[in-house]
Short mmCIF file of the C-alpha atoms (twelve columns), coordinates in Angstrom:
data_MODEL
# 
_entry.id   MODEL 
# 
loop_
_atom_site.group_PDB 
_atom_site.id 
_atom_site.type_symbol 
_atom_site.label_atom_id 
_atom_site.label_alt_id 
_atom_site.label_comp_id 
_atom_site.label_asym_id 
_atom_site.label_seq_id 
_atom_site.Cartn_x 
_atom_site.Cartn_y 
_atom_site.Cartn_z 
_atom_site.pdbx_PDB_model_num 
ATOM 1   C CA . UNK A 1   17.870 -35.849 -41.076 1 
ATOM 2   C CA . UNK A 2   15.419 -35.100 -44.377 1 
ATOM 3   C CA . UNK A 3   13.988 -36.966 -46.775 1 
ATOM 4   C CA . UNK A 4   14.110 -36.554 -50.430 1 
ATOM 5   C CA . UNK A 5   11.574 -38.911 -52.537 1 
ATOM 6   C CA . UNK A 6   12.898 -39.650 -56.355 1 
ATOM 7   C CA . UNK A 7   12.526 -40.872 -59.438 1 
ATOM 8   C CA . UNK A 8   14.920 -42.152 -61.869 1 
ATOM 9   C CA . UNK A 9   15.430 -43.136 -65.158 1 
ATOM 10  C CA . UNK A 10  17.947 -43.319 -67.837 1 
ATOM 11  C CA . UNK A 11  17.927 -43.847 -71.688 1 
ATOM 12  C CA . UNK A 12  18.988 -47.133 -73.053 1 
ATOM 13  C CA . UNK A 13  21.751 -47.423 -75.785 1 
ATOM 14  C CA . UNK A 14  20.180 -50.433 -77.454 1 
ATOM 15  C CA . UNK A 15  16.215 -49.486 -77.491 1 
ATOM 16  C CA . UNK A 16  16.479 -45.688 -76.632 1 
ATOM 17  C CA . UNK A 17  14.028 -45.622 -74.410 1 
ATOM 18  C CA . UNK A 18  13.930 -44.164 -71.024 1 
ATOM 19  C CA . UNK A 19  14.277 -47.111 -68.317 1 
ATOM 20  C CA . UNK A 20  13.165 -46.796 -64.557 1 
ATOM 21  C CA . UNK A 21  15.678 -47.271 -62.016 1 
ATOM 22  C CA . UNK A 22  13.787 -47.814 -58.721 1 
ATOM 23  C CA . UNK A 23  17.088 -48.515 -56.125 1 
ATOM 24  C CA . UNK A 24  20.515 -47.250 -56.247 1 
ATOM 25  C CA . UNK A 25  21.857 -49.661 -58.199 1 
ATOM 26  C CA . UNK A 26  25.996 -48.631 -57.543 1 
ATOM 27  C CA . UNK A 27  27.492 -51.997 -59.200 1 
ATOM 28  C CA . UNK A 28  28.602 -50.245 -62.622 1 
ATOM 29  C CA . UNK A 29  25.968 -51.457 -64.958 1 
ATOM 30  C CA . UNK A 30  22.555 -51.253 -65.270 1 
ATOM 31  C CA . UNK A 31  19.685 -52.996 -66.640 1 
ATOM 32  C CA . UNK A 32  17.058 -51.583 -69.429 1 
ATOM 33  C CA . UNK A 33  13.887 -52.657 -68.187 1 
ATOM 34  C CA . UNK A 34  12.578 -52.924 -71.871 1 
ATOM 35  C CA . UNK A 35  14.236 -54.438 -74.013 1 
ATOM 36  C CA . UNK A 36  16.726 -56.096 -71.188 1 
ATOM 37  C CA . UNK A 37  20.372 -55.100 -71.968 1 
ATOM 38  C CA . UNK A 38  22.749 -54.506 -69.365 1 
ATOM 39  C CA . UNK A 39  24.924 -51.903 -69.961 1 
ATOM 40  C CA . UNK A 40  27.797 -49.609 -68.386 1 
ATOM 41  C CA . UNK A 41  27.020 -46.912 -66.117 1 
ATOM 42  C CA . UNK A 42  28.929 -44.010 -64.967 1 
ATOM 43  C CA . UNK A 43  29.458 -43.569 -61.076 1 
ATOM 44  C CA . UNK A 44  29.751 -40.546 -61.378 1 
ATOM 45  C CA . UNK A 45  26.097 -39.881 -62.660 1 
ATOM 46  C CA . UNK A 46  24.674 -40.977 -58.981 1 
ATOM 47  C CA . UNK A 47  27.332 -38.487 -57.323 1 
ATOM 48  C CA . UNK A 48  25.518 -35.553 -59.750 1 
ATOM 49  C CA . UNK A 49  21.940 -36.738 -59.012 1 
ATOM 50  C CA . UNK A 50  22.409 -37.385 -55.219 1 
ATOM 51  C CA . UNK A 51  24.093 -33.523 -55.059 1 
ATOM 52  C CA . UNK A 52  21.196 -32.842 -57.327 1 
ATOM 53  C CA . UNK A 53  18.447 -34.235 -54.290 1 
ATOM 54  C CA . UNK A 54  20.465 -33.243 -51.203 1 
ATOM 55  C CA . UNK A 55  20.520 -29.379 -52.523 1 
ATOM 56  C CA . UNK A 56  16.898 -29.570 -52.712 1 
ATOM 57  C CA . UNK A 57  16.079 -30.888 -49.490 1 
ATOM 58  C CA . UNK A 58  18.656 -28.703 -47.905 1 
ATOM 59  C CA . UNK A 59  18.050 -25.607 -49.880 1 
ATOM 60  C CA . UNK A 60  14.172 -25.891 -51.188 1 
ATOM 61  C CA . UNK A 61  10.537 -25.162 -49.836 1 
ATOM 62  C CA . UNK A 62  11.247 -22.389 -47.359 1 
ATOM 63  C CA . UNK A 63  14.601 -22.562 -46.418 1 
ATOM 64  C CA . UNK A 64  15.997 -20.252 -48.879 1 
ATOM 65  C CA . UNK A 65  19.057 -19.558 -46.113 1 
ATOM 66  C CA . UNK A 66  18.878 -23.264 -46.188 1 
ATOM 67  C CA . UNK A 67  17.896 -25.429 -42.701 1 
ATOM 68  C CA . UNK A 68  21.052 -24.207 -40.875 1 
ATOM 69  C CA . UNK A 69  21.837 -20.390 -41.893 1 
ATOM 70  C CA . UNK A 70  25.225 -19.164 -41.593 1 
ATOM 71  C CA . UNK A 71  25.516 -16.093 -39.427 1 
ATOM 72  C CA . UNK A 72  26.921 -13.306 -41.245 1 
ATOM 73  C CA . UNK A 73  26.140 -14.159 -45.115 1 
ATOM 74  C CA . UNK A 74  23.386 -14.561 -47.305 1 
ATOM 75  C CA . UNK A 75  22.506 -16.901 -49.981 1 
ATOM 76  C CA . UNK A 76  19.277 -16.092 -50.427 1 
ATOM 77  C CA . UNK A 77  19.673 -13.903 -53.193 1 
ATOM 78  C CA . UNK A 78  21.036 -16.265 -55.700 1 
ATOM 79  C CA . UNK A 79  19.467 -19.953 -54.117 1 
ATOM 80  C CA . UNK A 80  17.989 -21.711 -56.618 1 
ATOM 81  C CA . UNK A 81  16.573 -23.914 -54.742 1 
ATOM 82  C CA . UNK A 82  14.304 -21.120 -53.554 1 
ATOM 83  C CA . UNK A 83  10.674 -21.929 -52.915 1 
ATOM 84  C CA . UNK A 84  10.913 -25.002 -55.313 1 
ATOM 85  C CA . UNK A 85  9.744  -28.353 -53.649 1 
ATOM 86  C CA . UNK A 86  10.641 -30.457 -56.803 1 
ATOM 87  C CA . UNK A 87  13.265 -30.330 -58.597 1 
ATOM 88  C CA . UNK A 88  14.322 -31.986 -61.839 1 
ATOM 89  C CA . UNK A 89  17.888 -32.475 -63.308 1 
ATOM 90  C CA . UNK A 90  18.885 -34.139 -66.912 1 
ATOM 91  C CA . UNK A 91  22.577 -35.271 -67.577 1 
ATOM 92  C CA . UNK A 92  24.200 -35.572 -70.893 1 
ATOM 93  C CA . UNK A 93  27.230 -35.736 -72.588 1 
ATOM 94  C CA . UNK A 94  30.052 -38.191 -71.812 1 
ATOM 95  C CA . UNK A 95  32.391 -38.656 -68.750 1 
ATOM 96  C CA . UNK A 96  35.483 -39.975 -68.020 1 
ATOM 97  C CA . UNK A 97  35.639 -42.864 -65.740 1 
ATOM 98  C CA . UNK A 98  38.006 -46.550 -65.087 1 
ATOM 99  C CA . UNK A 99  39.763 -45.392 -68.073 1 
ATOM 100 C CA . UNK A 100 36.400 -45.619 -70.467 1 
ATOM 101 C CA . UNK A 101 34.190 -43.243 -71.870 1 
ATOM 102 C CA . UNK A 102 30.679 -43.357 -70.477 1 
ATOM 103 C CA . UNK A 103 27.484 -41.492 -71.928 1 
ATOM 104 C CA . UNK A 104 25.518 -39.539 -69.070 1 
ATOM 105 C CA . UNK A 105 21.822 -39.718 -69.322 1 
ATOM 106 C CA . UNK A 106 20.135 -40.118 -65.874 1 
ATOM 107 C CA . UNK A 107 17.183 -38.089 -65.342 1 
ATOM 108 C CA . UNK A 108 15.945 -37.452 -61.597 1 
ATOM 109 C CA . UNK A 109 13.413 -36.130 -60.739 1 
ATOM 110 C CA . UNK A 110 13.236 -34.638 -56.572 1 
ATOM 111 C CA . UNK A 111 10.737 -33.931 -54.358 1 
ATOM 112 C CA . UNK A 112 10.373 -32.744 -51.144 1 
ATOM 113 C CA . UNK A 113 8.010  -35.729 -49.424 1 
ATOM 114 C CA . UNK A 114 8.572  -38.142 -46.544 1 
ATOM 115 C CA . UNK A 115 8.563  -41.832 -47.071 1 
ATOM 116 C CA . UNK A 116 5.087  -43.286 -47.580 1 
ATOM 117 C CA . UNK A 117 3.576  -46.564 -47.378 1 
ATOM 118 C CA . UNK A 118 3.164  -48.320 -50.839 1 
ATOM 119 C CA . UNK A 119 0.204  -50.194 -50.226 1 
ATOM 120 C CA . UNK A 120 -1.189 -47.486 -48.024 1 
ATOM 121 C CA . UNK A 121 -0.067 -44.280 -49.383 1 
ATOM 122 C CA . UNK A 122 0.539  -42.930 -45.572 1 
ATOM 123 C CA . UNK A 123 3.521  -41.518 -43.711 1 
ATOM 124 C CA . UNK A 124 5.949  -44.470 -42.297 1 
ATOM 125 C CA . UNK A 125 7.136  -44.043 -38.864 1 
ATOM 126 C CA . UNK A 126 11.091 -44.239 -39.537 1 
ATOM 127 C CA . UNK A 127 13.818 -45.086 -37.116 1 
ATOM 128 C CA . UNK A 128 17.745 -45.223 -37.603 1 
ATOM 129 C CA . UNK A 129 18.867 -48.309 -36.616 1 
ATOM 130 C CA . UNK A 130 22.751 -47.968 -37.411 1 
ATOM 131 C CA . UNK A 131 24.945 -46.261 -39.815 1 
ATOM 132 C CA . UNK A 132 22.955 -46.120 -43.083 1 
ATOM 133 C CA . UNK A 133 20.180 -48.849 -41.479 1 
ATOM 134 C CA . UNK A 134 16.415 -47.467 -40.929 1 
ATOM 135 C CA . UNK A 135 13.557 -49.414 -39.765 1 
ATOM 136 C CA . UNK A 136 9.991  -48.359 -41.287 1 
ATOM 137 C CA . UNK A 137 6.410  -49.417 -39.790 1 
ATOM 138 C CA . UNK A 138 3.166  -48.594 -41.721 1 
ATOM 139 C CA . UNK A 139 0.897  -46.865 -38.606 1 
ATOM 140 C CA . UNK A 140 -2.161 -47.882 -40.892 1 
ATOM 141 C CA . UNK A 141 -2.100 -51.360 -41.975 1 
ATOM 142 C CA . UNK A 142 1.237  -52.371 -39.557 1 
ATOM 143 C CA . UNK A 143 4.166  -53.709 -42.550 1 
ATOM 144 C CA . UNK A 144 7.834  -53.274 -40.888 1 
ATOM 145 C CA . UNK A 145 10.398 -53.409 -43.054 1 
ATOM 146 C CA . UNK A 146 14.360 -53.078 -43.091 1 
ATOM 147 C CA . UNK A 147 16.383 -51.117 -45.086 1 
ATOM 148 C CA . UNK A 148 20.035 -50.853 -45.310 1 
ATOM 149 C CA . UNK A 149 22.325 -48.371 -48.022 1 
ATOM 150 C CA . UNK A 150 25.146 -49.852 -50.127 1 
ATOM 151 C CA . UNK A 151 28.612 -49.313 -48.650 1 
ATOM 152 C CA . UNK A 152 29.950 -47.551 -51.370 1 
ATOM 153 C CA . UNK A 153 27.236 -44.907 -51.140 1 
ATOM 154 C CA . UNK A 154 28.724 -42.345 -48.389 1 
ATOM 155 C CA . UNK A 155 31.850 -42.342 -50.753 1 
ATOM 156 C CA . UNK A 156 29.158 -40.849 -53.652 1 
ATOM 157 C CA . UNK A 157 27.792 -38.295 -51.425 1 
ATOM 158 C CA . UNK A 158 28.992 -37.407 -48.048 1 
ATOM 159 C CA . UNK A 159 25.728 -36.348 -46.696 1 
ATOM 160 C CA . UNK A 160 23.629 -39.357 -47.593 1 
ATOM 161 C CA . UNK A 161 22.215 -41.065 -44.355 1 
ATOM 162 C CA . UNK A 162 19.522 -43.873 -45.464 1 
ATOM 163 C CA . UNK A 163 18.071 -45.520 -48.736 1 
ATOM 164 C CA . UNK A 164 14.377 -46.339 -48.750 1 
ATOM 165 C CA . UNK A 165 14.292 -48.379 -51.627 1 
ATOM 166 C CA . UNK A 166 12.285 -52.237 -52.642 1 
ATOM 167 C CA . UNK A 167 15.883 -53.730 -53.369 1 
ATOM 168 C CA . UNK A 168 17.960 -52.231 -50.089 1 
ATOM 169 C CA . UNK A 169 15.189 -54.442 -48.384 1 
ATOM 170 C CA . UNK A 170 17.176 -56.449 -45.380 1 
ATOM 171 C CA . UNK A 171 13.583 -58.013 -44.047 1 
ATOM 172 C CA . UNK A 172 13.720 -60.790 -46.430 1 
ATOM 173 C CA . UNK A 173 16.538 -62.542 -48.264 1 
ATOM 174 C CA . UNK A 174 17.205 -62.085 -52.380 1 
ATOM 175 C CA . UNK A 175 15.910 -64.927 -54.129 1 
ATOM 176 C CA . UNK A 176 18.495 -67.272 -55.864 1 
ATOM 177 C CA . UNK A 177 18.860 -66.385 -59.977 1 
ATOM 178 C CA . UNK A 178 20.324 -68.961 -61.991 1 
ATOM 179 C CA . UNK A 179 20.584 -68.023 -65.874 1 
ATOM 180 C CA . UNK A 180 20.754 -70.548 -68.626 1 
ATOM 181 C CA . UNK A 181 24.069 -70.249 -70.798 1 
ATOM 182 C CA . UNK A 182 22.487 -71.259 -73.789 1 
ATOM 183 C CA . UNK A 183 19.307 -68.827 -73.167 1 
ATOM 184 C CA . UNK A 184 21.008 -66.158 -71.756 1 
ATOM 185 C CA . UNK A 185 18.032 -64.040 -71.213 1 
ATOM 186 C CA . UNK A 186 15.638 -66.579 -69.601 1 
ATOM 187 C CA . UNK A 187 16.284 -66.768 -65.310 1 
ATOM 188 C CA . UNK A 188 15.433 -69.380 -62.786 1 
ATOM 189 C CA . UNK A 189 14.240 -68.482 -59.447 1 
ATOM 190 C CA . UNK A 190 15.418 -70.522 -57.001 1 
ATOM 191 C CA . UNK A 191 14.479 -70.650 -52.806 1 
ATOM 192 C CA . UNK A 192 17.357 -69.328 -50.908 1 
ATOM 193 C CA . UNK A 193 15.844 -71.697 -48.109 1 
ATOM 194 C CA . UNK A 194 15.825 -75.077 -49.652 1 
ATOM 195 C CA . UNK A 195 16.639 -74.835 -53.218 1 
ATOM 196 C CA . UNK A 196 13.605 -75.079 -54.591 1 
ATOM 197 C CA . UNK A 197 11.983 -73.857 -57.824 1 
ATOM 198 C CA . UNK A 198 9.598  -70.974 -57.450 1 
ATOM 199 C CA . UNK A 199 7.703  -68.738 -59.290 1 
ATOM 200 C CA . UNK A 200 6.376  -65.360 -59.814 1 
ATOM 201 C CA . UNK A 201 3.322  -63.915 -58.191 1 
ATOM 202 C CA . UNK A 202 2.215  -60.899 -60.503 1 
ATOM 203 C CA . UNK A 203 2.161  -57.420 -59.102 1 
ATOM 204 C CA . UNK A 204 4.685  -58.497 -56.224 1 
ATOM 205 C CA . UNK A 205 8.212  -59.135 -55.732 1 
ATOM 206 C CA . UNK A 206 7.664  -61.047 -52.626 1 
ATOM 207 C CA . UNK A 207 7.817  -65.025 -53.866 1 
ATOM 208 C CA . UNK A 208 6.617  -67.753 -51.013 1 
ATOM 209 C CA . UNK A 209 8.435  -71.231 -51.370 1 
ATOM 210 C CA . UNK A 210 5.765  -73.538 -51.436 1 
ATOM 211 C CA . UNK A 211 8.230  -76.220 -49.732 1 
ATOM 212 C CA . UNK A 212 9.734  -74.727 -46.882 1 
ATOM 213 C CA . UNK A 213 7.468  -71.629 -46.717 1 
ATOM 214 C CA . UNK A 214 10.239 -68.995 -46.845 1 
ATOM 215 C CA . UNK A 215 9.386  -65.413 -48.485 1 
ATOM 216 C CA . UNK A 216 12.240 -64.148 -50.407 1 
ATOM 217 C CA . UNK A 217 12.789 -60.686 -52.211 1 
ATOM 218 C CA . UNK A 218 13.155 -61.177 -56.409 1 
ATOM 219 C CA . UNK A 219 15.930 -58.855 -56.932 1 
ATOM 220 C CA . UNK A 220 14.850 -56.360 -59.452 1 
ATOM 221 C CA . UNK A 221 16.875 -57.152 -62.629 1 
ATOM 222 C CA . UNK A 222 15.602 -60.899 -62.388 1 
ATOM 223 C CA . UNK A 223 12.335 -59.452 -61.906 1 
ATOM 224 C CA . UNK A 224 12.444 -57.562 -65.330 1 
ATOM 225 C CA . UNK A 225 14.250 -60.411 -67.190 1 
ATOM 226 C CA . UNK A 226 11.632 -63.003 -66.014 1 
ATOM 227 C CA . UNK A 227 8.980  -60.974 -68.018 1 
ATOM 228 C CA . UNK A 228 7.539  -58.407 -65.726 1 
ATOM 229 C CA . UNK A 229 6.129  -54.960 -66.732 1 
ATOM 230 C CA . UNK A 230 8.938  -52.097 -66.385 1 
ATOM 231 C CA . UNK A 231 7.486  -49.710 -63.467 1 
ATOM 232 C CA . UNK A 232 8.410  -46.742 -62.226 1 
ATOM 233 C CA . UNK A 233 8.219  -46.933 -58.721 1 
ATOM 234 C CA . UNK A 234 9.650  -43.982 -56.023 1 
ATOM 235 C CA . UNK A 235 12.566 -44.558 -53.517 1 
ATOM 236 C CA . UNK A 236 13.463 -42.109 -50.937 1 
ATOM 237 C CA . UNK A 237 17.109 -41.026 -49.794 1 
ATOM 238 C CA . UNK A 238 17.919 -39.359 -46.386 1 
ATOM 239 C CA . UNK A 239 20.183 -36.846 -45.696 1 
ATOM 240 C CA . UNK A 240 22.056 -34.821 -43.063 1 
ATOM 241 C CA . UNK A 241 24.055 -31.529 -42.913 1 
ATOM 242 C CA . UNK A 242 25.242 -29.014 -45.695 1 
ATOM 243 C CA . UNK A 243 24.602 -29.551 -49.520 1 
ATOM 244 C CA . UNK A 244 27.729 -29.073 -51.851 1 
ATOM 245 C CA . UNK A 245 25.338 -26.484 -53.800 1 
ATOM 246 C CA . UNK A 246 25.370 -24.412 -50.430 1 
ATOM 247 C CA . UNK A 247 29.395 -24.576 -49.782 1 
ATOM 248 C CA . UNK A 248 29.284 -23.475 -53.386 1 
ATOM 249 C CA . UNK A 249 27.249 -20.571 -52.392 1 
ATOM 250 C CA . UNK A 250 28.939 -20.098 -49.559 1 
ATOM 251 C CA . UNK A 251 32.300 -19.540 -51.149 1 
ATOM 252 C CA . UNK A 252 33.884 -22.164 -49.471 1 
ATOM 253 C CA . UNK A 253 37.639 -23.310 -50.042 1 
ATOM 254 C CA . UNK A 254 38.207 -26.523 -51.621 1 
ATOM 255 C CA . UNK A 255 34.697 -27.036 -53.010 1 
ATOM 256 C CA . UNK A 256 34.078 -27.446 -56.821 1 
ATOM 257 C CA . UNK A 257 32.793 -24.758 -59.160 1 
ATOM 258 C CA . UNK A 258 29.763 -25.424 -60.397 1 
ATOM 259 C CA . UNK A 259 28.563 -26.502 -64.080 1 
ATOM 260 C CA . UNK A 260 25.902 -23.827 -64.767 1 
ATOM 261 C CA . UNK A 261 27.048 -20.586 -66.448 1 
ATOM 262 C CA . UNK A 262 24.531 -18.791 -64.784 1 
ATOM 263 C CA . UNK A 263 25.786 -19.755 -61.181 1 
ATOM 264 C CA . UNK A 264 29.441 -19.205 -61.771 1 
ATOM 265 C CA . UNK A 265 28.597 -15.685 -62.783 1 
ATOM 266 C CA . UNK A 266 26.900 -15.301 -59.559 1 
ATOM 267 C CA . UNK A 267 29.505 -17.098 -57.833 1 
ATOM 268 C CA . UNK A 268 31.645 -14.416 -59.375 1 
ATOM 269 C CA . UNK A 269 30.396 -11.880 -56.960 1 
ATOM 270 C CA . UNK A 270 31.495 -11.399 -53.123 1 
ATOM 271 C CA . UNK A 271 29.337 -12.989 -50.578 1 
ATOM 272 C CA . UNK A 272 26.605 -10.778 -49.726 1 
ATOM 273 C CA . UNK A 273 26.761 -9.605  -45.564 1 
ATOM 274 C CA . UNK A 274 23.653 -10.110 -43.952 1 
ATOM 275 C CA . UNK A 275 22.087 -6.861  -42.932 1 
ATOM 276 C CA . UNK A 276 21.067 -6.691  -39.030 1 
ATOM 277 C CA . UNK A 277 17.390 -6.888  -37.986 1 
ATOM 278 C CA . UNK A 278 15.995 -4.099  -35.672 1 
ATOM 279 C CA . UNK A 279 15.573 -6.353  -32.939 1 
ATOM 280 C CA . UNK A 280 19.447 -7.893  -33.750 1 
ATOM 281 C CA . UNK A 281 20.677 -4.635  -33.663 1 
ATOM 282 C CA . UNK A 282 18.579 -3.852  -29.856 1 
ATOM 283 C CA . UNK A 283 20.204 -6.823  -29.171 1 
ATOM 284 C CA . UNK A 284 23.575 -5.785  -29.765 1 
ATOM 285 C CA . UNK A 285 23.644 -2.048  -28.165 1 
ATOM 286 C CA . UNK A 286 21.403 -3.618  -24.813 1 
ATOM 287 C CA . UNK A 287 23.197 -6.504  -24.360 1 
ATOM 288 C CA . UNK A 288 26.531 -5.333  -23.253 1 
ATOM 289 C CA . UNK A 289 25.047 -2.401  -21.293 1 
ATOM 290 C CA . UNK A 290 23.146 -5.180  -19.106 1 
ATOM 291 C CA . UNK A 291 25.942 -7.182  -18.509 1 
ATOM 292 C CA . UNK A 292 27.929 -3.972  -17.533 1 
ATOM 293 C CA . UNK A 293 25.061 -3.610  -15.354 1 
ATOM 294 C CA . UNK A 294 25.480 -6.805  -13.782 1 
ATOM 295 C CA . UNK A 295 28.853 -6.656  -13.674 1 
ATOM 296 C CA . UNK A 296 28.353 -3.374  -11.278 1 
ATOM 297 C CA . UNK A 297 25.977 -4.818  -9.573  1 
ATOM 298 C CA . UNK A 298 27.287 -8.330  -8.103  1 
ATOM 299 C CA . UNK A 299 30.782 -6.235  -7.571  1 
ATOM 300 C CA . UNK A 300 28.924 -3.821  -5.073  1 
ATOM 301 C CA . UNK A 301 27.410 -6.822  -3.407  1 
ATOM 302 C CA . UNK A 302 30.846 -8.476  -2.826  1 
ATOM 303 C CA . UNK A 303 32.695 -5.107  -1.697  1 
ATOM 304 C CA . UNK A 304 30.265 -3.923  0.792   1 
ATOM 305 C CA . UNK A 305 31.479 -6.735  3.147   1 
ATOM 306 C CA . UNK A 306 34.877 -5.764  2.701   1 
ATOM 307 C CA . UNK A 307 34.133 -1.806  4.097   1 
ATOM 308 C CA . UNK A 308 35.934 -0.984  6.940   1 
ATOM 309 C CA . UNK A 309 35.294 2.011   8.966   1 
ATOM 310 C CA . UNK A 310 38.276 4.171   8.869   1 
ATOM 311 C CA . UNK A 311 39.683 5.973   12.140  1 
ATOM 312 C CA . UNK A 312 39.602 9.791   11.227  1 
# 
């Protein structure tokens, strides 16, 4: 399993501006951060940007035969991936999806770093608790946390294994939100203890009930609508096994064609063979004549207690 830290953001249709998107939000809609609108989004932009992330941790840095190398052909030549330990990919255009139209403009941005601390800035100590559930511990200043990934997200991307994200925090419960029909865009934030009314402690999203002492988690979109600063903030996905990118370079049956012109006239090609090392090739010519060897060997040992000595 590898981690992939991102960023994400997409431009609104009612201020134009490019909004953070600090979790993966998978509901259908999401929320500008700006000017507050909550608007349609297109499924099928995460499945692009999580390919996008899982061919870079797969396929980037040094692993241009990827982290698990097929035996007889090469993708080397035309990975490009290559060397690169960020990555960034802009959507546009529109795509089909629930029988609507849907403009595509998420912009990710990949890089190849493990999961660090936010107050800290230091490498957590991660463990997998259960199917898409991890368990992080800061090894300077000690904060555990919880995380778990949405159910729907496996059905995105095959390969995804964890979510490291503020809002797929199972530590502490969501605060209540109640909106006001008449103000639409004005929240309350409610204990999910006692009821209470709380508030808003800046530069957090932890709130403390000052009733029943319970810490809840302010869910992101109330956080934005109850007049917080947009922020980008980093979230970190984990994957396992191949990338679609490298069944693509791989040639494999069933698997989509890609979008860029370039690749599909590489893809165009036959798979190039590997070529045999000198030591590969030793290996192949020595090998047998050993095991011929011991072959020869073990069947002398056994015979010679079967020799009988003949009469004449």
């Amino acid at each position: 399993m590898y981690w992939v830290e991102v960023q994400c953001e997409f431009q609104c249709r009612a201020c134009g501006r490019l909004s953070p998107i600090n979790y993966l939000d998978l509901d259908g809609s999401v929320r500008c951060l700006y000017c507050g609108l909550d608007q349609a989004f297109a499924r099928a932009s995460w499945t692009r940007a999580l390919d996008h992330a899982h061919a870079l941790g797969d396929l980037g840095a040094a692993h241009a035969e990827s982290r698990e190398p097929h035996a007889w052909l090469s993708i080397a030549r035309e990975n490009p991936m290559k060397g690169k330990t960020s990555a960034e990919d802009v959507q546009s255009g529109m795509v089909s999806e629930r029988g609507m139209q849907f403009p595509t403009s998420l912009r990710i941005d990949a890089r190849l770093r493990e999961p660090q601390c936010q107050a800290c800035s230091v490498p957590l100590v991660v463990q997998r608790q259960g199917p898409g559930q991890v368990h992080t511990t800061c090894p300077r200043c000690g904060t555990r946390d919880q995380f778990a990934m949405p159910i729907e997200a496996p059905g995105l991307c095959a390969g995804l294994r964890a979510v490291i994200a503020s809002e797929h925090s199972t530590e502490f419960k969501p605060t209540r939100v109640q909106c006001d029909a008449a103000h639409p865009e004005a929240v309350t934030l409610e204990c999910p203890g006692c009821g209470a009314a709380i508030g808003m402690n800046p530069g957090t999203r932890l709130a403390v009930c000052q009733y029943c002492r319970t810490t809840s988690r302010i869910p992101e979109k109330a956080f934005a609508r109850a007049g917080a600063d947009a922020k980008q903030e980093p979230f970190w996905l984990a994957f396992d096994g191949p990338s679609l990118l490298r069944k693509q370079l791989l040639r494999e049956p069933g698997v989509l064609s890609p979008t860029t012109p370039l690749l599909e006239a590489k893809l165009a090609e036959p798979p190039v063979r590997k070529r045999p090392t000198a030591v590969e090739l030793g290996l192949m010519v020595a090998l047998p004549l050993v095991l011929l060897a011991l072959y020869a060997f073990v069947d002398l040992v056994l015979l010679a207690d079967y020799v009988t000595e003949l009469p004449f």
